[in-house]
Structures are given as structure tokens and as C-alpha cells.
N, CA, C and O atoms as CSV, one atom per row, in Angstrom:
chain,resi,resn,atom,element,x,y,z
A,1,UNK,N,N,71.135,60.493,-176.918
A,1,UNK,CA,C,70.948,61.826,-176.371
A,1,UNK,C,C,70.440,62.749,-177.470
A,1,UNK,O,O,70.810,62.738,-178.644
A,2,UNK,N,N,69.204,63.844,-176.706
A,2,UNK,CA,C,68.739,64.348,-177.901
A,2,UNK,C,C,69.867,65.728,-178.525
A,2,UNK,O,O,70.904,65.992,-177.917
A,3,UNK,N,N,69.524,66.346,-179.554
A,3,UNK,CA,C,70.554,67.244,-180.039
A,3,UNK,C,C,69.676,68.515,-179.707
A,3,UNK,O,O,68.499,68.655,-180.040
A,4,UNK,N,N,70.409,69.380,-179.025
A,4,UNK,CA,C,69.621,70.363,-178.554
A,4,UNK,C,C,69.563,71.508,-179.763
A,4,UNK,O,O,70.399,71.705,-180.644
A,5,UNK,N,N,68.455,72.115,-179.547
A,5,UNK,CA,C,68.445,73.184,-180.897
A,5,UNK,C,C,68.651,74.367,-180.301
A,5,UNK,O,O,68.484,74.772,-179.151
A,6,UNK,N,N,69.134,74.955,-181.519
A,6,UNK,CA,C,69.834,75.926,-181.366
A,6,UNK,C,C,69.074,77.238,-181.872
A,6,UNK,O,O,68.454,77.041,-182.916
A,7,UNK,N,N,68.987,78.559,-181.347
A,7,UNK,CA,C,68.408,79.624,-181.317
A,7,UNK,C,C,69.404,80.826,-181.664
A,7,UNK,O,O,70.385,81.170,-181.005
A,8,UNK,N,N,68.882,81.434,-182.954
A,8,UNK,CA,C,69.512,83.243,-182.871
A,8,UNK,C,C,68.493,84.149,-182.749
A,8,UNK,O,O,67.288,84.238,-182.983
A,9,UNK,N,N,69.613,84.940,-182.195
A,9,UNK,CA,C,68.875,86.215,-182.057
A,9,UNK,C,C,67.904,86.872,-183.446
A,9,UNK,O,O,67.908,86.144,-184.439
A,10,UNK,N,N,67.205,88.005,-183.536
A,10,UNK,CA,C,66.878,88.408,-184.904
A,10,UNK,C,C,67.894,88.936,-185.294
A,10,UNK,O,O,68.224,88.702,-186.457
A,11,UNK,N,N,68.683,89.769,-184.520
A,11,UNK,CA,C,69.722,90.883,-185.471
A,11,UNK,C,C,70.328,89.472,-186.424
A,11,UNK,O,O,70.018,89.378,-187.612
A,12,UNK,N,N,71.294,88.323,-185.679
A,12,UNK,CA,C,71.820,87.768,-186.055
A,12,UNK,C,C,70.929,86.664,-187.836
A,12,UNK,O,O,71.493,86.230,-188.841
A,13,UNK,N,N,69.753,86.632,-187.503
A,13,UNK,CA,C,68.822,86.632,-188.325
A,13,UNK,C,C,68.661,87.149,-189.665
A,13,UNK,O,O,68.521,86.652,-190.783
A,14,UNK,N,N,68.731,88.367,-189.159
A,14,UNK,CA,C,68.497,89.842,-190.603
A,14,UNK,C,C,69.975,89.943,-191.166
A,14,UNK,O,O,70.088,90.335,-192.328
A,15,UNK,N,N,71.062,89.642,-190.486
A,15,UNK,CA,C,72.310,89.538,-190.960
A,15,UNK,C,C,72.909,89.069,-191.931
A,15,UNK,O,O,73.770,89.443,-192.727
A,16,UNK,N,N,71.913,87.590,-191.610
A,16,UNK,CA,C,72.692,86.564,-192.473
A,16,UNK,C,C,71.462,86.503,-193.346
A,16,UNK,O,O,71.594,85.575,-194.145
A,17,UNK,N,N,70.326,87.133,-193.498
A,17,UNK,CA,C,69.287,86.924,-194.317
A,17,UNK,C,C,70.045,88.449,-195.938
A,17,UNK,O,O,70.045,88.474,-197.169
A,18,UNK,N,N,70.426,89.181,-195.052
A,18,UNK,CA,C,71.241,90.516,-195.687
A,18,UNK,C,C,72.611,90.232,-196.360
A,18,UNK,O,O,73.156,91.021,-197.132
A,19,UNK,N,N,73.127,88.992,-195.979
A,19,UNK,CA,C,74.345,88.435,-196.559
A,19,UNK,C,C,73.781,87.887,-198.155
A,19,UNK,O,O,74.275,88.130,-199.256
A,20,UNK,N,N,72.584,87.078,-197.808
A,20,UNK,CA,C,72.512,86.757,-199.588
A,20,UNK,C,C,71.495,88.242,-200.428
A,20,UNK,O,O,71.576,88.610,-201.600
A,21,UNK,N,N,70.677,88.769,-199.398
A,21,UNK,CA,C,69.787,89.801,-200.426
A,21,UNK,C,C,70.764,90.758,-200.680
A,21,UNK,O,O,70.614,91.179,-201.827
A,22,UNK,N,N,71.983,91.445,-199.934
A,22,UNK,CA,C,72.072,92.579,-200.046
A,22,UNK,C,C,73.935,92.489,-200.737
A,22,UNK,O,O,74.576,93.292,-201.415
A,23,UNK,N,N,74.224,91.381,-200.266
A,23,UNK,CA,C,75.667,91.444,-200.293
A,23,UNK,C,C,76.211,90.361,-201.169
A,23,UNK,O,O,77.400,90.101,-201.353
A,24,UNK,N,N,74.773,89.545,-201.874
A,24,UNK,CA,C,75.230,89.004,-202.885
A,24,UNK,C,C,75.668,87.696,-202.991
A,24,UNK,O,O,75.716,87.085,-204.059
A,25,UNK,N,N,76.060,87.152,-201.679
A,25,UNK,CA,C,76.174,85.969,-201.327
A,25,UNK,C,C,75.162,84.313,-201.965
A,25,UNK,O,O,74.042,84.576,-202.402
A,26,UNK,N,N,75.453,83.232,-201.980
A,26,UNK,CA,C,74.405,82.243,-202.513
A,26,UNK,C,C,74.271,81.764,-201.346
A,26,UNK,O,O,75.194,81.815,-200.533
A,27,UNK,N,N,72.972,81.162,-201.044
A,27,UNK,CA,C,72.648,80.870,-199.826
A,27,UNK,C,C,73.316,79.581,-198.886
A,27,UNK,O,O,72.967,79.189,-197.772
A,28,UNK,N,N,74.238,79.165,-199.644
A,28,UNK,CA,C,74.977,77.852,-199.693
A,28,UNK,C,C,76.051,78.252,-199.086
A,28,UNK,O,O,76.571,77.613,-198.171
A,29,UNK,N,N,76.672,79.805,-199.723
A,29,UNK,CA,C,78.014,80.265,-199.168
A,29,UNK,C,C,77.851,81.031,-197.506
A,29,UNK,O,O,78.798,81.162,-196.731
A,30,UNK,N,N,76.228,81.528,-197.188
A,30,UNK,CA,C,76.118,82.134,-196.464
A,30,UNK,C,C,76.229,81.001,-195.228
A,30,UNK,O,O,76.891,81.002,-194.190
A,31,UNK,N,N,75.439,80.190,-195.711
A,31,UNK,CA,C,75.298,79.089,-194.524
A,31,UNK,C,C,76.663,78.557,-194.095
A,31,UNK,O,O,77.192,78.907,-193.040
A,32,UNK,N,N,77.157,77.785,-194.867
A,32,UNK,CA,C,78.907,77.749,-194.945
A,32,UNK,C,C,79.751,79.040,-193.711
A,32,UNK,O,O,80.117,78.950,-192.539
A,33,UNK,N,N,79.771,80.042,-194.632
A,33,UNK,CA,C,80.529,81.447,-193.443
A,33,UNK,C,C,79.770,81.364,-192.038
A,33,UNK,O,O,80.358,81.654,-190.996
A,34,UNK,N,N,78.511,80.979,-192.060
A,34,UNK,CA,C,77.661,81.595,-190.775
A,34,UNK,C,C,77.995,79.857,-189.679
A,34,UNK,O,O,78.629,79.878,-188.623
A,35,UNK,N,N,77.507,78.811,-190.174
A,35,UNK,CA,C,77.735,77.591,-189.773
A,35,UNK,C,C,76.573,77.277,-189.245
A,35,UNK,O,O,76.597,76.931,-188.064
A,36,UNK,N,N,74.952,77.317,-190.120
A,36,UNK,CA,C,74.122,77.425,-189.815
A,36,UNK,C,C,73.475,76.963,-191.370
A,36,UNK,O,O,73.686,77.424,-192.492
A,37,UNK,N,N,72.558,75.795,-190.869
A,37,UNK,CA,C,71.759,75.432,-192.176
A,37,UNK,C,C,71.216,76.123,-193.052
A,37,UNK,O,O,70.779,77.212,-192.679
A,38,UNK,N,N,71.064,75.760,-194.419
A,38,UNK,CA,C,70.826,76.183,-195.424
A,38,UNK,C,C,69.143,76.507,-195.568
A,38,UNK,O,O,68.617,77.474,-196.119
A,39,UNK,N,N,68.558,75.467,-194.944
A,39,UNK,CA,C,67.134,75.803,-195.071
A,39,UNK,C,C,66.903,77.236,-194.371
A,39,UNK,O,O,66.451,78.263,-194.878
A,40,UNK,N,N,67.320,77.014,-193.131
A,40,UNK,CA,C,67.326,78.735,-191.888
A,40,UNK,C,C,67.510,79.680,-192.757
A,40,UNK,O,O,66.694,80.597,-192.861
A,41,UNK,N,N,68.448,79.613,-193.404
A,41,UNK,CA,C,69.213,81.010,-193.769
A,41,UNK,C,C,67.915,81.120,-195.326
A,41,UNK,O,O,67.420,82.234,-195.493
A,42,UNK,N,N,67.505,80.058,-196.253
A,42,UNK,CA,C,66.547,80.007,-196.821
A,42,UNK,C,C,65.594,80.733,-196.699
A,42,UNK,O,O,65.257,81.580,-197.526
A,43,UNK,N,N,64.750,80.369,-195.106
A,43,UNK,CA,C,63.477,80.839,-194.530
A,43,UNK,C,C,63.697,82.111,-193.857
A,43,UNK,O,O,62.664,82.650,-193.460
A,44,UNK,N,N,64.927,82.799,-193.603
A,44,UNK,CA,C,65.361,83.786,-192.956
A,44,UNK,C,C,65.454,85.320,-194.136
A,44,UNK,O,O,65.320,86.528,-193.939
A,45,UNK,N,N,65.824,84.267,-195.676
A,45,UNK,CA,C,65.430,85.435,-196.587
A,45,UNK,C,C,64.429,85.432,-196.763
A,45,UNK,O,O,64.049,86.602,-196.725
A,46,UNK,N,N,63.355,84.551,-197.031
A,46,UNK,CA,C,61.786,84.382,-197.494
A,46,UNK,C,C,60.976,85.540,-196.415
A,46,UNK,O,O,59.908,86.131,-196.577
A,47,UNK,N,N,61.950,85.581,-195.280
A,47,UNK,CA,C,60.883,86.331,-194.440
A,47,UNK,C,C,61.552,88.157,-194.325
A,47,UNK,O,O,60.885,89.120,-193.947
A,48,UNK,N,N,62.482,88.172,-194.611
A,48,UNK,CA,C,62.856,89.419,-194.653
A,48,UNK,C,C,62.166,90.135,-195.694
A,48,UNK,O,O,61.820,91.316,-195.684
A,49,UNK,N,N,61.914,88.736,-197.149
A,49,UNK,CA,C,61.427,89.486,-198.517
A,49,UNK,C,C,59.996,89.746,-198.393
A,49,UNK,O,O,59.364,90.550,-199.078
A,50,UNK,N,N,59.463,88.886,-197.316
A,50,UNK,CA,C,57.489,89.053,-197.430
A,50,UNK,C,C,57.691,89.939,-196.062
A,50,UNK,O,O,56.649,90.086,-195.423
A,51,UNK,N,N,58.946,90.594,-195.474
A,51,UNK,CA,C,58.610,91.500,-194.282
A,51,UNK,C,C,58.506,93.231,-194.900
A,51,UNK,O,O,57.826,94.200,-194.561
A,52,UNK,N,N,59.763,92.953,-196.165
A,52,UNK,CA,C,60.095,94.161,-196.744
A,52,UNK,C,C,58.679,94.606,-197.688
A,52,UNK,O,O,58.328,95.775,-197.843
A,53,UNK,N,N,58.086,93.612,-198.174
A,53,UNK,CA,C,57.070,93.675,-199.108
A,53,UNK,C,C,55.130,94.370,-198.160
A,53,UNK,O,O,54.040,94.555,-198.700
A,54,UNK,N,N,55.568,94.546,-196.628
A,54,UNK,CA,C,54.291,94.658,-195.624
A,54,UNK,C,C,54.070,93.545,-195.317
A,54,UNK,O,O,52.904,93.729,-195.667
A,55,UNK,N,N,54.065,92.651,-195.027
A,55,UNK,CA,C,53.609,91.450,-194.554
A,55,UNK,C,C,53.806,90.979,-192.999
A,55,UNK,O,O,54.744,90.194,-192.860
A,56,UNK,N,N,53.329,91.203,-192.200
A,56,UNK,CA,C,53.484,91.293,-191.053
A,56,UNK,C,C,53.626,89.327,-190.499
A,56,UNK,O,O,52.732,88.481,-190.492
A,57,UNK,N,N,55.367,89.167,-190.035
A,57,UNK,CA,C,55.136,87.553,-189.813
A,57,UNK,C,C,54.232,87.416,-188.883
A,57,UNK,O,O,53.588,88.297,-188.314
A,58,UNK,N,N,54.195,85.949,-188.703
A,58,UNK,CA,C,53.819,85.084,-187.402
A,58,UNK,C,C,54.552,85.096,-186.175
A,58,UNK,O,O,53.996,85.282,-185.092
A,59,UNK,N,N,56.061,84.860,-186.335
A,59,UNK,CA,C,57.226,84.939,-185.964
A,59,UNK,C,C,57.582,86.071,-185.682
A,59,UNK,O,O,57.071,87.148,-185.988
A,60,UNK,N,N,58.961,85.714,-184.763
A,60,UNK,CA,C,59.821,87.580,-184.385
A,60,UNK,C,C,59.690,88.285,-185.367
A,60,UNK,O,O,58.800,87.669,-185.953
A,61,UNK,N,N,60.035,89.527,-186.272
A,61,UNK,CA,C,59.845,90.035,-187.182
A,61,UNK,C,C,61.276,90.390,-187.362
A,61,UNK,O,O,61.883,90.445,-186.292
A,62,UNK,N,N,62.066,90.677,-188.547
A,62,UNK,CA,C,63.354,90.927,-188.391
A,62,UNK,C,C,63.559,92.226,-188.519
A,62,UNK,O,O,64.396,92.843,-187.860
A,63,UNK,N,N,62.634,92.845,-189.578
A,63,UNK,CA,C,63.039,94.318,-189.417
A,63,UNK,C,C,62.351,95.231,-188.738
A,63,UNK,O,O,61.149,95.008,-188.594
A,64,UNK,N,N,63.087,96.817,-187.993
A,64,UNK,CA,C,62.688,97.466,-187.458
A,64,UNK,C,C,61.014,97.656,-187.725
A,64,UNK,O,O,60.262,97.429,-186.776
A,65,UNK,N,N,60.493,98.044,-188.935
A,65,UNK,CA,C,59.402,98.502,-189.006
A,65,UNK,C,C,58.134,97.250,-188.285
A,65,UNK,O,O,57.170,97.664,-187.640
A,66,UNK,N,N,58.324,96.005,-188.494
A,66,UNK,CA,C,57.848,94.527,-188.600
A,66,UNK,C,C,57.618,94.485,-187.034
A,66,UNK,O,O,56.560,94.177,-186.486
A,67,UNK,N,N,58.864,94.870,-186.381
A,67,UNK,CA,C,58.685,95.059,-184.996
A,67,UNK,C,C,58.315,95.695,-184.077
A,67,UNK,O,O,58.006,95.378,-182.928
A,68,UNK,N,N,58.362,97.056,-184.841
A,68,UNK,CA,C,57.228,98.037,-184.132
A,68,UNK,C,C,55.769,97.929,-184.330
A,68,UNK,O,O,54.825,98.260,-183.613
A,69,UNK,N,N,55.846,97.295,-185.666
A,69,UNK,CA,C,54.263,96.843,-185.626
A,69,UNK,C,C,53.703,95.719,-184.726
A,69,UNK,O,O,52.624,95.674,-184.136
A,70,UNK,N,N,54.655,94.873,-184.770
A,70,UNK,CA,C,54.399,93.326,-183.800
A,70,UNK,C,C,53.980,94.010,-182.651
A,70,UNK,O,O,52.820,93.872,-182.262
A,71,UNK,N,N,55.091,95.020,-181.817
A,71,UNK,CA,C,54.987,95.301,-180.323
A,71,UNK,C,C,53.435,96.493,-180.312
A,71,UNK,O,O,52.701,96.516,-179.324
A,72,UNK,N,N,53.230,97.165,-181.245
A,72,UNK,CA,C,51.868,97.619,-181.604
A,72,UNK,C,C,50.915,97.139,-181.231
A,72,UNK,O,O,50.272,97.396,-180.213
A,73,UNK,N,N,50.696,96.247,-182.179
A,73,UNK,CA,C,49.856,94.909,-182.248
A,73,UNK,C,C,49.547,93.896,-180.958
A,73,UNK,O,O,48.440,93.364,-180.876
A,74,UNK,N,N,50.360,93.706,-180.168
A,74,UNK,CA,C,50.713,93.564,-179.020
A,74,UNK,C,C,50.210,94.735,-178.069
A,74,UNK,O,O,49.486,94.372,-177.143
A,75,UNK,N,N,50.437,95.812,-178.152
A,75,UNK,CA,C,49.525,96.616,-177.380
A,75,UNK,C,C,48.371,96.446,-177.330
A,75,UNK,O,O,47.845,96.055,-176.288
A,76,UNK,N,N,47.578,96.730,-178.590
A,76,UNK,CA,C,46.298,97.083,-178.518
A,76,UNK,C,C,45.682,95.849,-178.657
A,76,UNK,O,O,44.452,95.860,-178.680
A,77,UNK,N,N,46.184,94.926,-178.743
A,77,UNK,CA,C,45.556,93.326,-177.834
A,77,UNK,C,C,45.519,93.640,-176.362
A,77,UNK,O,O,44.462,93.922,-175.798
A,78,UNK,N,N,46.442,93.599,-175.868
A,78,UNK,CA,C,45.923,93.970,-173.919
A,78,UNK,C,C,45.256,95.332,-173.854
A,78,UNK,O,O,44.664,95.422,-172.779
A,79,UNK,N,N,45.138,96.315,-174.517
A,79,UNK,CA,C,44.394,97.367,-174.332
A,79,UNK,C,C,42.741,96.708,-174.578
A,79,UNK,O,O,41.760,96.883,-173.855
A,80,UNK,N,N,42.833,96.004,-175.700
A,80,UNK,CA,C,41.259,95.778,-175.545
A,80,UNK,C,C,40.385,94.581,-174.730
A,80,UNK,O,O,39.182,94.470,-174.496
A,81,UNK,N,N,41.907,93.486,-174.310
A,81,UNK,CA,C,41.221,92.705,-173.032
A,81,UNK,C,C,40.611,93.777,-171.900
A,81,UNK,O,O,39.472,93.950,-171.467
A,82,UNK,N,N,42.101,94.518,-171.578
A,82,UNK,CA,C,41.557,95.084,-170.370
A,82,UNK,C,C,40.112,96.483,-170.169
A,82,UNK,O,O,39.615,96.921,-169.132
A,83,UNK,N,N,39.802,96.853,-171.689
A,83,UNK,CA,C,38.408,97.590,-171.901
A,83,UNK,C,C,37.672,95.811,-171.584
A,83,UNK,O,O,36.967,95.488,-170.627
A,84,UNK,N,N,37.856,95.459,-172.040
A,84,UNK,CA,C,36.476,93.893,-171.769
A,84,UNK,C,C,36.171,93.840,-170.192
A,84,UNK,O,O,35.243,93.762,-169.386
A,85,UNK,N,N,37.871,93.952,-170.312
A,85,UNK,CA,C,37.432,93.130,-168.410
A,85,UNK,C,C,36.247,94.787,-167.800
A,85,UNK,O,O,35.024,94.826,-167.659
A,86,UNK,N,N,37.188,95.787,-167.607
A,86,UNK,CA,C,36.584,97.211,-167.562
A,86,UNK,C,C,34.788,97.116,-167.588
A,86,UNK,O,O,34.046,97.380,-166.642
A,87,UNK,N,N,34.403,96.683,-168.901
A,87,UNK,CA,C,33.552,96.776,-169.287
A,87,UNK,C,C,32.243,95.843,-168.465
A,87,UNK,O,O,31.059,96.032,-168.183
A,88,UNK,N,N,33.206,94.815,-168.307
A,88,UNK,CA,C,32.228,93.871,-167.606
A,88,UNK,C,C,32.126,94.288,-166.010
A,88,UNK,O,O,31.124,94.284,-165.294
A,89,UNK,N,N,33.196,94.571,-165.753
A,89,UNK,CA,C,33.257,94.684,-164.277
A,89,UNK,C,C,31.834,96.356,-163.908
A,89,UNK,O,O,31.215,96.685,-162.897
A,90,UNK,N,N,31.891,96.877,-165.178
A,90,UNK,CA,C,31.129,98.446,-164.727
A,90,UNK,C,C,29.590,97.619,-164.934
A,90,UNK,O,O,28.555,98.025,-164.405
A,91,UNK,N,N,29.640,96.846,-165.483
A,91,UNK,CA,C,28.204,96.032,-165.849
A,91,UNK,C,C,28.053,95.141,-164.194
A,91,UNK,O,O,27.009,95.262,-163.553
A,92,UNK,N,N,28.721,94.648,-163.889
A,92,UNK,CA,C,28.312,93.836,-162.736
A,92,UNK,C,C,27.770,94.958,-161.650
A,92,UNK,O,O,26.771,94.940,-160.931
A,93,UNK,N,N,29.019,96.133,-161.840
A,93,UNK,CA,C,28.853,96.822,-160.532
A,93,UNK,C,C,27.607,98.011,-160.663
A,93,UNK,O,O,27.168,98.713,-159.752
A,94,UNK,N,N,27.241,97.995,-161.946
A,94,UNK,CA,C,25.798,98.726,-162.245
A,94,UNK,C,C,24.675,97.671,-161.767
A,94,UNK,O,O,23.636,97.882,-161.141
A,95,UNK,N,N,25.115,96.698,-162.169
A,95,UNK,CA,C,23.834,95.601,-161.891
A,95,UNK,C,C,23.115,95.399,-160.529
A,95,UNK,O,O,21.946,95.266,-160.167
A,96,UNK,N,N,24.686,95.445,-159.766
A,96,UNK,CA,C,24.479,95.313,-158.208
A,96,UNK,C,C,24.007,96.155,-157.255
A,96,UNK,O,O,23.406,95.881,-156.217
A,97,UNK,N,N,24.465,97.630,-157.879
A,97,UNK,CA,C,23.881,99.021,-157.840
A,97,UNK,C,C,22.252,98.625,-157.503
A,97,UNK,O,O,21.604,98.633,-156.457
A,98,UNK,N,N,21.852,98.207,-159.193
A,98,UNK,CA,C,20.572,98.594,-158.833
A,98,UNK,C,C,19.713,97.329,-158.184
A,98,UNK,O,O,18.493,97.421,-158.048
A,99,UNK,N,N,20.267,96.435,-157.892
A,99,UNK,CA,C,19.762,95.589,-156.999
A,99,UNK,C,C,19.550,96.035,-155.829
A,99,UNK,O,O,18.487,96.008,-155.210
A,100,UNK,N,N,20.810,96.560,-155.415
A,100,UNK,CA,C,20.405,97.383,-153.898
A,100,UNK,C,C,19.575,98.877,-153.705
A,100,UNK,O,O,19.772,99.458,-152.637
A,101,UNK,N,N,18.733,99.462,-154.620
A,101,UNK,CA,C,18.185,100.033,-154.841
A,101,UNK,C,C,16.616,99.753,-154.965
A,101,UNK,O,O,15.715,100.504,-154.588
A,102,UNK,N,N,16.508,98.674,-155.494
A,102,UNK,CA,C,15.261,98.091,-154.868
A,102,UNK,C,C,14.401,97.283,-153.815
A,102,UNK,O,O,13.180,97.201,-153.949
């Protein structure tokens, strides 16, 4: 049977990424208290430190700023599909315009 994987939240994320940056912890002890591998909690500081530094992840983002940019970023991706679609659709319906005009 396979071993199902397991998912946290971000808060829970930035928590335990804040246990070794902020509170001093070794990443060995954090994993230990939390009950969550060492690599995670590893890749969970690596990304808080290239989030704090501007670096916008791939991934959820853990901190506030990271995430307002993500959901940003996320906007003005469907804002500019839907100018495309917009755009094309005023092109067809000009086109057809002047088809029936001649």
C-alpha cells in the first residue's frame, strides 16, 4: 500500500521555517518538535530566505508580501487573456461588419 503524502498549510510552513530563522532552533530540532522531515523544514527555510530577499517562488509563497504578489500576478494573467480574447472577438466582429457592407 502506497504511503500517502502529506500536505501543510503555508502558515504552518512559515512557522516552522521561523522556528530555525527566527527562534534559533537547528533544523534537526525543528523537524523533531514539528514531526515533519528534515529536508521540508530545509526547503521551507531556503524559501522563506530567497522570499525575504524579493524572489518571487514557483510555489505557494509563504510570506504576506510573496502572496500578494503571486495573487497579483495571477490577476493580470486573466486580465490580459481576457483583453486577447476581447481583442479578437472586436476583430472578427469588425471583419464581419464589413463583409456585410459590401
Amino acid at each position: 500500500m502506497a504511503k500517502q503524502r502529506r500536505s501543510f498549510s503555508t502558515e504552518f510552513k512559515a512557522e516552522a521555517a521561523n522556528l530555525v530563522v527566527k527562534q534559533g532552533y537547528s533544523v534537526r530540532e525543528a523537524s523533531h518538535s514539528l514531526g515533519v522531515g528534515e529536508t521540508a523544514i530545509r526547503r521551507w527555510v531556503s524559501q522563506l530566505a530567497q522570499e525575504r530577499g524579493g524572489i518571487t517562488p514557483k510555489s505557494k509563497a509563504l510570506t504576506p508580501e510573496q502572496q500578494k504578489i503571486q495573487e497579483l500576478e495571477a490577476r493580470i494573467n486573466r486580465l490580459e487573456r481576457e483583453k486577447a480574447i476581447l481583442k479578437k472577438a472586436t476583430a472578427l466582429l469588425m471583419s464581419d461588419e464589413l463583409d456585410h457592407t459590401r
